[in-house]
Every structure is written in structure tokens, then in C-alpha cells.
N, C-alpha and C positions, 0 to 999 in steps of 0.2 A: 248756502255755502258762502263764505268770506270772500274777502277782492283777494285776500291774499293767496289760499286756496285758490280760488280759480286762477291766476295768474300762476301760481305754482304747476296748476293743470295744463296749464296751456303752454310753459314750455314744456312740460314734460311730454307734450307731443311734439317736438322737433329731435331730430339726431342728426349728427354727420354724416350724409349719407355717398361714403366712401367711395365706393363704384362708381355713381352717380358723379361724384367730383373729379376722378379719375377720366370716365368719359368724355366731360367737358372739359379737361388740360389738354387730351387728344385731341380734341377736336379744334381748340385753339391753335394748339404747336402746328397742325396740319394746313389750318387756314393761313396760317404768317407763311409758311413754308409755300403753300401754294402761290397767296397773295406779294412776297418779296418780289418776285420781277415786276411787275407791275409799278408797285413803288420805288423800286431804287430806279426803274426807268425813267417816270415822271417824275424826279428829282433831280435825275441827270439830263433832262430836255428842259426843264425851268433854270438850273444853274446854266447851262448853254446859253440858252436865250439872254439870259442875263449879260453875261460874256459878250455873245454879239452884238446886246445893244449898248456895251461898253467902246467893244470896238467902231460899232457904226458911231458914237457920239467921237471919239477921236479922230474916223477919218471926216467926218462932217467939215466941209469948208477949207479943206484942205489943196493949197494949189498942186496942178497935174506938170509936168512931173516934178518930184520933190526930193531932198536929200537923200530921203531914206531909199524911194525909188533907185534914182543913178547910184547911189553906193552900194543896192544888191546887183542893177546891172554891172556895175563895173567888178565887183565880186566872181560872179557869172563869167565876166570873160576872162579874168585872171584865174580862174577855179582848175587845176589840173587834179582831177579826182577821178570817180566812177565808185561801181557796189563792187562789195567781196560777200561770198556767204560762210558763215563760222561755221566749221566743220561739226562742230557736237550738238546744233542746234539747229541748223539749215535756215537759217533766219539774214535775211538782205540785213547788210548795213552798212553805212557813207563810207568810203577808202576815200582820205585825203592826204594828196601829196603837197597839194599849192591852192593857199587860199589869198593870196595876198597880203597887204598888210591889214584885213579885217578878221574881229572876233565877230564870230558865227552867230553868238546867242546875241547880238547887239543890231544885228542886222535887221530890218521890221521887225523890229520889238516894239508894238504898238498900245500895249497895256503894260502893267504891274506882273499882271497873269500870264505872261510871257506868248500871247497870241499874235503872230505876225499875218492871218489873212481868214479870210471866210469864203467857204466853198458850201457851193451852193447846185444839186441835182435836182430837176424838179421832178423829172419824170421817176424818181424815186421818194422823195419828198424829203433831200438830205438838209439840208441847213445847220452846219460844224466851224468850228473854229480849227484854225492850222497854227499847230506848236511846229518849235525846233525841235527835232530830232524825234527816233522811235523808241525810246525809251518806255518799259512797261508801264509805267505811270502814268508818261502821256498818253499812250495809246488807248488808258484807261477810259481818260474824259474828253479827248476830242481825235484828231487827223495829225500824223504827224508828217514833218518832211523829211524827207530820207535826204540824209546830210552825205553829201559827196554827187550830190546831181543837184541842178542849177534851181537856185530860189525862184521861187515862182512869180516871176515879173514879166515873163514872157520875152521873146528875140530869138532873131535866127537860129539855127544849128545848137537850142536849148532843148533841155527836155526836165522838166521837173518831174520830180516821184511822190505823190503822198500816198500815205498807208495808215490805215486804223483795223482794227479788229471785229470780226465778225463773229458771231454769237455769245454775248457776253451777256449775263442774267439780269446784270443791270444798268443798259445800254447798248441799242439799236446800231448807231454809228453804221458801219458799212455790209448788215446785212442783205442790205436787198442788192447788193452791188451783180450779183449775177443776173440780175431782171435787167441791167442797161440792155439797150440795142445800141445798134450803129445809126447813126442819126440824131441820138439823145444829146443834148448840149449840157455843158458842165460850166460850171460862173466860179473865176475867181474875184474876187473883192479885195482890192490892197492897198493900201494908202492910197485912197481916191481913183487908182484903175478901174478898169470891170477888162475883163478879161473872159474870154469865151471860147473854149473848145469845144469841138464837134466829133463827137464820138467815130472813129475811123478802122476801131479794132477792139475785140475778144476774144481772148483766147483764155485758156489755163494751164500753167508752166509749170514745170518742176521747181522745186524752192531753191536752187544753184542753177536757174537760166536765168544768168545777167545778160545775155547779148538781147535778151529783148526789148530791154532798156536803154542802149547804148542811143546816142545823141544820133540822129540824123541830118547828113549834110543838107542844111538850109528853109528844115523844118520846126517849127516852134511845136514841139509837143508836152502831151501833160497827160502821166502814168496815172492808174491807180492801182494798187494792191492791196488785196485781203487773201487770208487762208479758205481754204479749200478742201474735204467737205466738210462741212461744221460737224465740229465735236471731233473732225479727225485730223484735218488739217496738213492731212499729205502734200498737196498740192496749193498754186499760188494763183486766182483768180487777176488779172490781166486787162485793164483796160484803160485804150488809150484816146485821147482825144488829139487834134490840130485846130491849133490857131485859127481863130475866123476872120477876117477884118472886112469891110469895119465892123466892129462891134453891135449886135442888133439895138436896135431903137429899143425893144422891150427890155433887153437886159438893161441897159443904162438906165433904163426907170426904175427899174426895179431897186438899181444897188442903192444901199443904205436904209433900204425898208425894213421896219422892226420885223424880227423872227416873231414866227407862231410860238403865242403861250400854249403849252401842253392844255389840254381842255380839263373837263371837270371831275378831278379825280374821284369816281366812284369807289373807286377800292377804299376809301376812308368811310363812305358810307358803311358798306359792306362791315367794313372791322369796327363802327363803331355800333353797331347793332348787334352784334355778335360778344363785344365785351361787355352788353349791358345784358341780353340773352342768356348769355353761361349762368353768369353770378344768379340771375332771378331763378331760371332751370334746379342749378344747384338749390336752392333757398326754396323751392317748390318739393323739389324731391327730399329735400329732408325732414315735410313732415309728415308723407310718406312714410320715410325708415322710422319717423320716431313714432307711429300707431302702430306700426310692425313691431318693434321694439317694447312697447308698451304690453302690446299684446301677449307677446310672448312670457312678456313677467308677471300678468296676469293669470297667463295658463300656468306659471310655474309656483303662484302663487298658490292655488286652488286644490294645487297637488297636495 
């Protein structure tokens, strides 16, 4: 037999083997499908980390207290505002009457990327950047402040609000917020502050209970909110911290220490194993179908 012959023979035992290809698309589309949270998580905990350690290189060396500081204090005591909830969505958001003579988005504005502070839970293992305002996009990628309650600088008769979102596919942010207890301490990090509240209350509110937000005479507090239960989000998970002073020894060490990089993402193993898999599976079972196929025009030949 020729090289050419046998080379002719030897494709002739491959075919497209259809089903087989079909199988391994399924099985891919289903692996991306299963594998997406994983990945869009660990790319939203990397770009974070990023963030923070944008932010910790700007407040690095930063004298205590500073412009930016006294201009959201004084913001704060000029601030005649409070929450309203919009009637068609049940969703808290900032009512301002009196802000002074300050723009809002300018106030710790400490990056490009519009991040004014980083909070910090450990007994959940939160580690977030704090935008202005709740807008869907912020709530997206990090903690937002509920604009019409006092920036988070801390003083008397203050209460800050942050709020991010709870079960998102791709981004953790404030799910485990229901695991707080009372005792848990919460860190904020703001232009060289460290600020520290001590977990004092949980509850879960209806989505139009503003009065449990409302500022208390002579106490420094600091809200957080997420929806409630995941995937239904009836209700508004509730938890409040007070001011500690002084400031513990541990947290002031801590502030400005690099966030945890996301560890090693295994899910690329997984998906790069599996697009080398398919294709070889497929290229296996085709020649398979093509001795089937042979076969069968053998038997039709004989006929």
C-alpha cells in the first residue's frame, strides 16, 4: 500500500462526531455557568485589594487631623438631612436639606476612584472600600454611604450609614453581615483616623424603618445595612455599632496594612484543564464515529 493510500486510509477513519461535540459544548457552557461566581468573585476581591492599597498609599503619612478630616466634620455639623424611603422601591436614601457650603462628592475624596474610607470587620473577614452615595453601581463594587447621615468621621450626637449588597454572584461584600454579634468590632480607616465601633445592636427592619437610624443625643454611632433574605429581600438587616475610645492598640496597628490578596485561584486550573479535555475527548471520539462510519459503507458496499 502507498503513503498516499494509507494516509487517505487514515483519515478516512476520522468523522465529526456530532453528539460527541454537542456533549462537550454542554459540558463546557455548564462548567462557565457553574464556575462564574467564583471568578467574577476573585476579581472583585483583587480589584479591591488594589483600591485599598491605593487608598492606604494616599493616607500614608498623612498629618491627624487634616483638611479633609475638619471639612467633613464641619460638613456633619452643618448637615440638616436624614433617610426617606421611595415609595415604588422601598430602598433608604440621603434626604438633604442643608449641606453647607460643601459638594458632597468632594468631601474624602481620597482617590481618582472616588473611595473616601475603608472598613474593616474581622470577625467576618470584611475588608471594602467606602464610596459616596448608594447608587447601583457603587453598591456594585464596594460599601456605599448613605448620603443624608453624617460622613464617617466620627463625633457626638453622629450616626453614619453604610450599606452594600448581599448576595451578589459576583461579590461577597456584605454577606455574612447576619453572622455579626454584639461585641464584634468594626474599623473605620479615613484619612489617617482609625476609628472603631463596637457592635451594640441587631436587629432586622422593615425597608421604611428610618427611626432606627435617626442620630442619638450624644452618641457617636455607625449603621450598617444590607437586604434581607437573600434572593428576597423583604426586609433590611440592621446593625449598629458605638464609638470606642481610645482607640484599641491592635486596631491602630493594624490601620494601613495591605488587604489580603485573594489566594490561588483554582478555578483557572479547573477551566484550563477542561478546555484542553473537551477538544482532545472530541478528536478521540471522532475516530470512533469515523470506524462507525466506515463500517457502515463497507456493509453498504457488499450489499
Amino acid at each position: 500500500m502507498s503513503a498516499k493510500h494509507r494516509a487517505r486510509s487514515r483519515a478516512a477513519t476520522w468523522a465529526f462526531p456530532s453528539l460527541s461535540a454537542l456533549g462537550a459544548l454542554i459540558f463546557l457552557l455548564g462548567l462557565s455557568l457553574a464556575l462564574y461566581p467564583s471568578v467574577a468573585s476573585w476579581f472583585s476581591q483583587h480589584n479591591q485589594s488594589k483600591l485599598i492599597e491605593e487608598l492606604n498609599s494616599t493616607h500614608r503619612d498623612i498629618p491627624v487631623p487634616n483638611e479633609h478630616i475638619l471639612d467633613a466634620r464641619e460638613y456633619n455639623r452643618l448637615l440638616v438631612g436624614g433617610v426617606i424611603v421611595e415609595a415604588d422601591r422601598h430602598k433608604a436614601t440621603g434626604q438633604v436639606e442643608k449641606e453647607g457650603p460643601f459638594d458632597y462628592h468632594s468631601l474624602l475624596t481620597a482617590t481618582e476612584s472616588g473611595i473616601m474610607a475603608r472598613l474593616r470587620i474581622e470577625s467576618i473577614d470584611v475588608d471594602l472600600p467606602i464610596y459616596h452615595g448608594t447608587a447601583d453601581d457603587t453598591l456594585r463594587k464596594g460599601v456605599g454611604h448613605l448620603r443624608g447621615t453624617a460622613l464617617p468621621v466620627g463625633g457626638p450626637s453622629q450616626r453614619s450609614v453604610l450599606t452594600a449588597h448581599r448576595g451578589l454572584p459576583e461579590a461577597t461584600l456584605f454577606n455574612d453581615l447576619d453572622k455579626v454579634e454584639i461585641g464584634d468590632d468594626v474599623v473605620v480607616e479615613v484619612f489617617g483616623e482609625v476609628l472603631t465601633y463596637r457592635i451594640i445592636d441587631t436587629q432586622v427592619i422593615e425597608p421604611d424603618d428610618t427611626e432606627s437610624i435617626s442620630v442619638e443625643q450624644g452618641k457617636d454611632l455607625l449603621s450598617l445595612i444590607t437586604c434581607t433574605p437573600l434572593g428576597v429581600n423583604t426586609h433590611r438587616i440592621l446593625v449598629t455599632g458605638e464609638r470606642v475610645y481610645p482607640t484599641p492598640e491592635a486596631d491602630l496597628a493594624a490601620a494601613g496594612r495591605s488587604p489580603d490578596i485573594p489566594g490561588f485561584p483554582w478555578w483557572a486550573v479547573i477551566a484550563g484543564v477542561s478546555l484542553v479535555a473537551a477538544p482532545v475527548y472530541v478528536w478521540r471520539a471522532g475516530y470512533a464515529e469515523g470506524r462507525r462510519k466506515r463500517a457502515r459503507e463497507d456493509a453498504a458496499a457488499r450489499d
